[in-house]
C-alpha positions as protocol buffer text, in pm:
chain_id: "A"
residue {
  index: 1
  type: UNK
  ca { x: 11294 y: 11361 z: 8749 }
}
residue {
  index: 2
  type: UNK
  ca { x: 11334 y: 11044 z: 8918 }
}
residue {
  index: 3
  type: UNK
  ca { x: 11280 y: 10684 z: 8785 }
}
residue {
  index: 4
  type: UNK
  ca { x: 11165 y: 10406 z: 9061 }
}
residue {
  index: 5
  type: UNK
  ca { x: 11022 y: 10077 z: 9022 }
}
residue {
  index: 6
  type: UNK
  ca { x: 10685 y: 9961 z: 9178 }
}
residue {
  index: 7
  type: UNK
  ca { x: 10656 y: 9812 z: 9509 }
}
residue {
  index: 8
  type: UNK
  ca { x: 10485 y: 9676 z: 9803 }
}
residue {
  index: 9
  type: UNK
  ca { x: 10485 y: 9676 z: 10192 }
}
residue {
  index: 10
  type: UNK
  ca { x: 10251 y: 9467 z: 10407 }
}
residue {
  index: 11
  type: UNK
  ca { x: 10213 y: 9703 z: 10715 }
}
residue {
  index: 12
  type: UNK
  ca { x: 9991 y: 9446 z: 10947 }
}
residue {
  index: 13
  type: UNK
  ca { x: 10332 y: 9221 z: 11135 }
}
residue {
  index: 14
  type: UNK
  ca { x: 10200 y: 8893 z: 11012 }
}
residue {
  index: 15
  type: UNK
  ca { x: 10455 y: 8584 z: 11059 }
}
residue {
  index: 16
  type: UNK
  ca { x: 10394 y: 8256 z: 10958 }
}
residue {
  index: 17
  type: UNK
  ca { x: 10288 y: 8197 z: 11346 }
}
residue {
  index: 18
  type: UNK
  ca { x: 10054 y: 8536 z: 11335 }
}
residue {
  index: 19
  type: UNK
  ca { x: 9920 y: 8378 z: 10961 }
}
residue {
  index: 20
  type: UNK
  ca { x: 9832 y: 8068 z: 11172 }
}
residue {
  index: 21
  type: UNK
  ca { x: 9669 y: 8252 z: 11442 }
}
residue {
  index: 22
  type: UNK
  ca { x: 9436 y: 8450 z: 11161 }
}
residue {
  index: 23
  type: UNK
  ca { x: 9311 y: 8091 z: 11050 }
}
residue {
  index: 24
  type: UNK
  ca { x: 9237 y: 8000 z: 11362 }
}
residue {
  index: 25
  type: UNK
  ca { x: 9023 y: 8260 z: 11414 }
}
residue {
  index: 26
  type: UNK
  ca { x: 8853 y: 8225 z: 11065 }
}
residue {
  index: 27
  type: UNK
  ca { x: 8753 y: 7865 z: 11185 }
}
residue {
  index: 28
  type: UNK
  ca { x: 8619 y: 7938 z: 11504 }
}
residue {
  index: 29
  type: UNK
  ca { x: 8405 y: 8186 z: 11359 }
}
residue {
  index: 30
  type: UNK
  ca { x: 8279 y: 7957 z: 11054 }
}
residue {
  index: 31
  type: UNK
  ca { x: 8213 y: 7651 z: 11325 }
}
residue {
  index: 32
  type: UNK
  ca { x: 7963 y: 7848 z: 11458 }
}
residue {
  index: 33
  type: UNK
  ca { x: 7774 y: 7827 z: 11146 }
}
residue {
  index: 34
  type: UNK
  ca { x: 7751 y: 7440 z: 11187 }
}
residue {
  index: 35
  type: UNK
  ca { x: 7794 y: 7408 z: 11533 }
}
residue {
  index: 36
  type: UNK
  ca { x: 8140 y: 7201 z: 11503 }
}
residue {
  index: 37
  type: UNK
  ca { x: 8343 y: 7361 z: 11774 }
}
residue {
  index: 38
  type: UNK
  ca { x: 8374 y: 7059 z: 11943 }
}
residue {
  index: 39
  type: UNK
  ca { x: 8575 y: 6937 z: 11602 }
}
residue {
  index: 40
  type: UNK
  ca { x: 8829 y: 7250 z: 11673 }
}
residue {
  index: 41
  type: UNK
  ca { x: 9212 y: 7034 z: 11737 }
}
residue {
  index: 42
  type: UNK
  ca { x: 9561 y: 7167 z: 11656 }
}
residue {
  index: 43
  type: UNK
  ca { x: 9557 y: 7136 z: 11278 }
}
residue {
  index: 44
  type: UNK
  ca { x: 9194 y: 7088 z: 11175 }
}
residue {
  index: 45
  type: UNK
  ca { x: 9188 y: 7456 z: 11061 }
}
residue {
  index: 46
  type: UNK
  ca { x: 9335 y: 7352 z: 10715 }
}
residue {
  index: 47
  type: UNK
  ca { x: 9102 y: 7115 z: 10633 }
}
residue {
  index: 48
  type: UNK
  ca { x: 8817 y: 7375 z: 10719 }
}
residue {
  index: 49
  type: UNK
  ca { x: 8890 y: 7663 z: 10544 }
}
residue {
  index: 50
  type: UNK
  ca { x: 8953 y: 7445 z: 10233 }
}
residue {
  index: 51
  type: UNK
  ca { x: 8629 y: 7308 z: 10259 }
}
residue {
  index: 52
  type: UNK
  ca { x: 8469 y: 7669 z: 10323 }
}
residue {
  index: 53
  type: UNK
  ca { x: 8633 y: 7804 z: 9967 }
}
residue {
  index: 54
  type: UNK
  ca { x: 8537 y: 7474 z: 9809 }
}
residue {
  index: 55
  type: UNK
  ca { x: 8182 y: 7543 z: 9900 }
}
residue {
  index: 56
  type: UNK
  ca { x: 8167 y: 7933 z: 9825 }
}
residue {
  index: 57
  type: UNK
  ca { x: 8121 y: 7986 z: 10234 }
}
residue {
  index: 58
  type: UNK
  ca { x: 8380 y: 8279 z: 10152 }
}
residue {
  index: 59
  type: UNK
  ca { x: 8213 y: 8495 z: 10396 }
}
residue {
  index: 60
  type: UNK
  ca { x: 8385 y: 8376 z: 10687 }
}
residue {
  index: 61
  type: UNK
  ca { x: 8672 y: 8514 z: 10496 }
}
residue {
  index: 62
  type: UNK
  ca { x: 8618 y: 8870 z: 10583 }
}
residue {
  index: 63
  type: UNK
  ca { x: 8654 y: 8830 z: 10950 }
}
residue {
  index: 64
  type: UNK
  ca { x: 8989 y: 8862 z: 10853 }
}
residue {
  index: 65
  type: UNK
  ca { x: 9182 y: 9178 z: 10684 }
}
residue {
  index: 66
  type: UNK
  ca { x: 9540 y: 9263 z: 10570 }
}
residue {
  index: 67
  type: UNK
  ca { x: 9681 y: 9594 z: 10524 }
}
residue {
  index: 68
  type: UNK
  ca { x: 9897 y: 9680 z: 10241 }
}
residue {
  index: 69
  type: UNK
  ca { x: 10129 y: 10026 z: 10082 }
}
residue {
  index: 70
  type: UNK
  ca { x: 10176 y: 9989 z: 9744 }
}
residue {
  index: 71
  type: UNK
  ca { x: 10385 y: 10232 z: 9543 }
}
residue {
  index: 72
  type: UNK
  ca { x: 10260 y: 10251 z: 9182 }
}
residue {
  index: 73
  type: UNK
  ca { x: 10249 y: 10465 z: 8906 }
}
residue {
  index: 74
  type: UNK
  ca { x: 9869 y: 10698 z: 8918 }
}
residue {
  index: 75
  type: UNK
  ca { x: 9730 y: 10434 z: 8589 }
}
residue {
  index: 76
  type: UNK
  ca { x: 9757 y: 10123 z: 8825 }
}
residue {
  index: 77
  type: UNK
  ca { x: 9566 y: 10304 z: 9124 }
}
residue {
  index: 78
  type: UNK
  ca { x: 9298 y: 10386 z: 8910 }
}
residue {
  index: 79
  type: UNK
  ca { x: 9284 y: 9994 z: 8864 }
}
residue {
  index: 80
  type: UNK
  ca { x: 9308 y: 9937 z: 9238 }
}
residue {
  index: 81
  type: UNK
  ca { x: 9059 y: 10176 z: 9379 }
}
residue {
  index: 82
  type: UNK
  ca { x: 8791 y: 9995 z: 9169 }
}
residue {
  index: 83
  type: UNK
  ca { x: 8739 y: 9726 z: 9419 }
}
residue {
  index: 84
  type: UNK
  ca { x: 8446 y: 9862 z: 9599 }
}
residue {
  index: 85
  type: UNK
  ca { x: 8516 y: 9616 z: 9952 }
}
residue {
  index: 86
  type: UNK
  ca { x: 8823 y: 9879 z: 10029 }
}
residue {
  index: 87
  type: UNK
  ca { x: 8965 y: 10098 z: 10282 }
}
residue {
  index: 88
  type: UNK
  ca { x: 9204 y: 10348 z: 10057 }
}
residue {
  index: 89
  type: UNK
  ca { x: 9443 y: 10648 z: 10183 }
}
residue {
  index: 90
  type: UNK
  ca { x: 9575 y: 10766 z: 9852 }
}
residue {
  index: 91
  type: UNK
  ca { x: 9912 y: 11021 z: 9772 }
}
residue {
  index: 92
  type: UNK
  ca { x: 9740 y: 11363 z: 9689 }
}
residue {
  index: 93
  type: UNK
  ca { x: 9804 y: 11546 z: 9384 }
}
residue {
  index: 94
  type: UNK
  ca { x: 9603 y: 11826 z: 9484 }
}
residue {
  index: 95
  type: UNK
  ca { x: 9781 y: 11899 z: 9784 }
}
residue {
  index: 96
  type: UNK
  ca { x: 10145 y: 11786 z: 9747 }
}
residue {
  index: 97
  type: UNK
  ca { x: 10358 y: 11996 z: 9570 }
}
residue {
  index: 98
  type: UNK
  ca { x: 10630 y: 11847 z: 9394 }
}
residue {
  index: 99
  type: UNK
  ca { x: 10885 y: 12112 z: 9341 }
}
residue {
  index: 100
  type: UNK
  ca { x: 10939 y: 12135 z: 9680 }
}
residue {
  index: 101
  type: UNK
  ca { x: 11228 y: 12008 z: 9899 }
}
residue {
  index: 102
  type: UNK
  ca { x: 11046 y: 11733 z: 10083 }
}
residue {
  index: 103
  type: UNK
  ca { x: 11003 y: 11562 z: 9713 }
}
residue {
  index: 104
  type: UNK
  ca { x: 11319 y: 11647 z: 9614 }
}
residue {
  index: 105
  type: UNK
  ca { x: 11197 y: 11901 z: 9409 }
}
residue {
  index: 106
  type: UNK
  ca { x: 11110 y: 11651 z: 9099 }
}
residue {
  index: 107
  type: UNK
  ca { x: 10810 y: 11441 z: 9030 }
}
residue {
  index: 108
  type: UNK
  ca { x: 10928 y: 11048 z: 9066 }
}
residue {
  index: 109
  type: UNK
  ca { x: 10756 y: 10810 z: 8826 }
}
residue {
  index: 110
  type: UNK
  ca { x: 10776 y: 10465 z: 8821 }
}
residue {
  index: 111
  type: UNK
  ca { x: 10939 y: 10295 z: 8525 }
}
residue {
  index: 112
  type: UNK
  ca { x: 10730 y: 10053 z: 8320 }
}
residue {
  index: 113
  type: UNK
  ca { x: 10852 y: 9716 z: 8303 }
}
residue {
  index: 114
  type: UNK
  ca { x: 10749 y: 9615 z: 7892 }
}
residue {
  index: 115
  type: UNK
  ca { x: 11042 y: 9872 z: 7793 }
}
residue {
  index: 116
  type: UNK
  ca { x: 11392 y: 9847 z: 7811 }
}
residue {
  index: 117
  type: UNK
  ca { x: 11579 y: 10061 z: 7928 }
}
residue {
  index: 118
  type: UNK
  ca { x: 11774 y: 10200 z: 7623 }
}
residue {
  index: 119
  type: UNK
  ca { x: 11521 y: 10086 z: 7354 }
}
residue {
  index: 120
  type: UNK
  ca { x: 11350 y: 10409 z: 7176 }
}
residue {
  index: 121
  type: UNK
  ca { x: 10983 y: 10329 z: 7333 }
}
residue {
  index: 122
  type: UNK
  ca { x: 11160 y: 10394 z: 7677 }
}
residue {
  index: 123
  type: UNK
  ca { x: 11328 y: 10665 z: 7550 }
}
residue {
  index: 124
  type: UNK
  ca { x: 11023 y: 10863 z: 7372 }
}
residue {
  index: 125
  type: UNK
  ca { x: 10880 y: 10732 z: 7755 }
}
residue {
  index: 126
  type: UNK
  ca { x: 11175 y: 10964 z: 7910 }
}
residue {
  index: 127
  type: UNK
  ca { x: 11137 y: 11229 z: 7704 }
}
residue {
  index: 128
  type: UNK
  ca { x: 10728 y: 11277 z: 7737 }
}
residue {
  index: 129
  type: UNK
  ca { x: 10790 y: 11273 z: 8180 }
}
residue {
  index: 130
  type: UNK
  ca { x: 11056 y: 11534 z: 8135 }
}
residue {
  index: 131
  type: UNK
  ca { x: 10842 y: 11729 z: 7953 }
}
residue {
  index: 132
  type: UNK
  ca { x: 10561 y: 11715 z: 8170 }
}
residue {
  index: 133
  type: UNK
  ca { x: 10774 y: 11790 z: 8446 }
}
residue {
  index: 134
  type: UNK
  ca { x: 10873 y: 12091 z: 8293 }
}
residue {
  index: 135
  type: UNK
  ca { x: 10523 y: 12192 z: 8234 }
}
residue {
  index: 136
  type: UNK
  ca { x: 10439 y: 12102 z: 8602 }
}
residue {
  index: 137
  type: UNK
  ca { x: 10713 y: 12305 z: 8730 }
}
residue {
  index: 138
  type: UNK
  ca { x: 10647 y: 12627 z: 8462 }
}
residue {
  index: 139
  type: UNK
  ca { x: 10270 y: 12669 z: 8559 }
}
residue {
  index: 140
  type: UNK
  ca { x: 10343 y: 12626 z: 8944 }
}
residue {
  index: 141
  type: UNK
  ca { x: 10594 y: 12940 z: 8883 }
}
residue {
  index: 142
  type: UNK
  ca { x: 10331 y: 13123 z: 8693 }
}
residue {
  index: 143
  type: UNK
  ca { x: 10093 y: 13085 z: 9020 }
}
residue {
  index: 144
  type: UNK
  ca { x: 9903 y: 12776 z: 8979 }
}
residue {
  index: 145
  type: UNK
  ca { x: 9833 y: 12564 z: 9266 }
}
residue {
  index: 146
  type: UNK
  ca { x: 9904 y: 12180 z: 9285 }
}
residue {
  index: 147
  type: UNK
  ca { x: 9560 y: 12103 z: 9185 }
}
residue {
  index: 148
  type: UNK
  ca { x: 9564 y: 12325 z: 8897 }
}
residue {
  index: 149
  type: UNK
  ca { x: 9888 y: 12219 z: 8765 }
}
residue {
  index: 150
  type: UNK
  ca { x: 9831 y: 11833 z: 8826 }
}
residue {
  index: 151
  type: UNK
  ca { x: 9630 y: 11850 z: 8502 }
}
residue {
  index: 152
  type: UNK
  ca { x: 9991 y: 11806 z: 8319 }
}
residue {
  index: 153
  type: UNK
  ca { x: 10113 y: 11502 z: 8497 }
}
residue {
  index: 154
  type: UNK
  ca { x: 10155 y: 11203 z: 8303 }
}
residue {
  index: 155
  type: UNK
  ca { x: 9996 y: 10839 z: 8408 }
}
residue {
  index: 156
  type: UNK
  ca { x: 10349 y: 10735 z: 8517 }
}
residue {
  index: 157
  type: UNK
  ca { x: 10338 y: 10935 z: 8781 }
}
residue {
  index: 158
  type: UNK
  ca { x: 10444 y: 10782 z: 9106 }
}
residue {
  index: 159
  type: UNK
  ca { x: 10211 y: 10761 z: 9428 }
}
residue {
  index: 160
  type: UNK
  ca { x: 10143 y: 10586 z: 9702 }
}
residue {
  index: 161
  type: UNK
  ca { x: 9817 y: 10399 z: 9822 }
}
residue {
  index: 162
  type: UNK
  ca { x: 9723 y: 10197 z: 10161 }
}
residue {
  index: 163
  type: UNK
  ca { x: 9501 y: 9930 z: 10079 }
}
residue {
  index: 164
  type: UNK
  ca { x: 9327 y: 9729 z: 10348 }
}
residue {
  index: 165
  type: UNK
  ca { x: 9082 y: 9420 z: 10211 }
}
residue {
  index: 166
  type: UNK
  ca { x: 8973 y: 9163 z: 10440 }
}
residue {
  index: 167
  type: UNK
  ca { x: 9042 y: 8821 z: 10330 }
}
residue {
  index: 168
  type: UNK
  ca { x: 8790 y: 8719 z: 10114 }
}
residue {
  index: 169
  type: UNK
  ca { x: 8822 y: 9045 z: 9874 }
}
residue {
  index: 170
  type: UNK
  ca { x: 9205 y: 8988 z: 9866 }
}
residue {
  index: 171
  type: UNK
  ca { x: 9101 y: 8687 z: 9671 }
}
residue {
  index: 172
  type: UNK
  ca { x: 8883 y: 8821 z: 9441 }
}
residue {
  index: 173
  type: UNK
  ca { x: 9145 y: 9122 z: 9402 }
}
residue {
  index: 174
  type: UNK
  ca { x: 9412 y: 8846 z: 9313 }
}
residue {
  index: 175
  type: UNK
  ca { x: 9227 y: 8602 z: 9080 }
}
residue {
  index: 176
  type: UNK
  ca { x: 9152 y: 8953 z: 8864 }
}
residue {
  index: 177
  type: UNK
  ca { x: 9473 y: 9118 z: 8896 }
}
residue {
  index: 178
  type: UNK
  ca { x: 9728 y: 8831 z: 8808 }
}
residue {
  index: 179
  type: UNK
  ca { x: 9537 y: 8685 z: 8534 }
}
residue {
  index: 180
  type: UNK
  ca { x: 9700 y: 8693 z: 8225 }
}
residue {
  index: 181
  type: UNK
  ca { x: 9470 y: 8959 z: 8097 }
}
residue {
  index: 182
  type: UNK
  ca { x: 9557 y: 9192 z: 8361 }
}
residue {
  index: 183
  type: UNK
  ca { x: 9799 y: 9494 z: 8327 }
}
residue {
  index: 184
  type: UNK
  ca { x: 10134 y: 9429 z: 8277 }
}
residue {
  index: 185
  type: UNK
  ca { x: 10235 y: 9691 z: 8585 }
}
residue {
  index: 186
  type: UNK
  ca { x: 9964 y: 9541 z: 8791 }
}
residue {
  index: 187
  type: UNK
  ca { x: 10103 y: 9219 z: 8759 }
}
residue {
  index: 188
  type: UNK
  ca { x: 10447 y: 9316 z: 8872 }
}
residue {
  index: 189
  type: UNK
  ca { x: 10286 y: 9414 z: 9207 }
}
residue {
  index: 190
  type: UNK
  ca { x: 10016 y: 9165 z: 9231 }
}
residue {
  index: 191
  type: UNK
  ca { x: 10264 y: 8850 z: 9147 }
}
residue {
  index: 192
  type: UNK
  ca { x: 10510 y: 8869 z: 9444 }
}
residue {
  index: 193
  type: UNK
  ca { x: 10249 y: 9016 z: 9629 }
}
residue {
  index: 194
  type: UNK
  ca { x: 10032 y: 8684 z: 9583 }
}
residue {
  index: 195
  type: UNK
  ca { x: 10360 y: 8492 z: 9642 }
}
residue {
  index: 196
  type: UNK
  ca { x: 10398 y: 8622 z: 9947 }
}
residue {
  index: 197
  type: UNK
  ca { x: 10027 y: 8622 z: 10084 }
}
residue {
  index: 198
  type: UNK
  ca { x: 10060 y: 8236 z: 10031 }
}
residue {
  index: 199
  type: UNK
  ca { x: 10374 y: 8216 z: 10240 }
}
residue {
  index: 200
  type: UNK
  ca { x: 10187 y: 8418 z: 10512 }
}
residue {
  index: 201
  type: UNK
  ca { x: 9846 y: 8327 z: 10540 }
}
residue {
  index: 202
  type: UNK
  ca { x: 9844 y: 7935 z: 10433 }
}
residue {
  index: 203
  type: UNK
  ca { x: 9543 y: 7801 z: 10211 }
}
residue {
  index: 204
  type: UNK
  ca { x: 9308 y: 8048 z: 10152 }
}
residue {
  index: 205
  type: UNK
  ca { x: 9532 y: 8200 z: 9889 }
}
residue {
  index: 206
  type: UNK
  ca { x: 9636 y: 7818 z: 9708 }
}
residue {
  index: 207
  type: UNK
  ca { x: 9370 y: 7786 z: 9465 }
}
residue {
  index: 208
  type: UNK
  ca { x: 9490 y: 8085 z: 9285 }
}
């Protein structure tokens, strides 16, 4: 069995100068709504877009989208496939088989990050993935296929998902999945993830 921590990869090759570039094509689309084009100048795309989440025009938001791969454990994909506005490609359970040599012939599972490592939660933790692993592994010998045998997997189990959201539903996916009340293991994506979406694409993630 392998252990692995949660992470992230933003797959679209956005730069601070590419982030810039996305604005600019946010604003030109939103002054046609008013009619402003003629107001378009180097830096006035700031100022715009602030105004256009201050006002709820989010909509010009989606003209926008980012793509993301997030590896996470199968209870925090449950969470993510939720938000209806979404392009998924999701890790299959059904059809990848785990004991063989392309996964190392082990399940992986991501470790959660309210136990320590050493504590007896994380241990009684270890010792439930082990054992499903060893019921994963016992069925698939006895003839199951993938699909049949998934049924033993715990929630820990790692996979990987590619999200795409435009703009707009990027902010609705971060003001629900940092708040305080989310998940724990959605927060230790969704945090740096939100962190870095700010450093990318300027403004339209601030207010969160």
């Amino acid at each position: 069995m392998k252990i692995i921590k949660s992470s992230f990869k933003i797959e679209d090759a956005i730069d601070e100068i590419s982030g810039f570039e996305m604005l600019k094509k946010i604003e030109k689309a939103g002054r046609v709504c008013y009619k402003s084009e003629d107001r378009i100048t180097d830096d006035s795309v700031y100022n715009f877009i602030k105004g256009l989440i201050k006002s709820g025009h989010e909509s010009v938001l989606e003209h926008e989208k980012i793509t993301v791969t997030i590896i996470c454990d199968r209870g925090v994909s449950h969470e993510l496939v939720r938000h209806r506005i979404g392009s998924y490609s999701q890790e299959s359970t059904r059809y990848c088989n785990y004991s063989k040599d392309k996964f190392g012939k082990e399940i992986t599972v991501i470790e959660p990050p309210f136990w320590k490592v050493g504590s007896f939660e994380h241990g009684v933790w270890c010792d439930s993935c082990e054992q499903a692993e060893k019921a994963y592994f016992m069925l698939l010998e006895r003839g199951a296929t993938p699909q049949e045998a998934r049924s033993v997997l715990p929630n820990s189990l790692k996979t990987e998902i590619v999200v795409t959201f435009n703009l707009r539903e990027w902010r609705h996916f971060f003001k629900m999945r940092t708040a305080k009340a989310a998940h724990p293991q959605m927060r230790e994506i969704t945090m740096p993830m939100l962190t870095r979406f700010r450093r990318l694409v300027p403004v339209v993630f601030d207010d969160i």
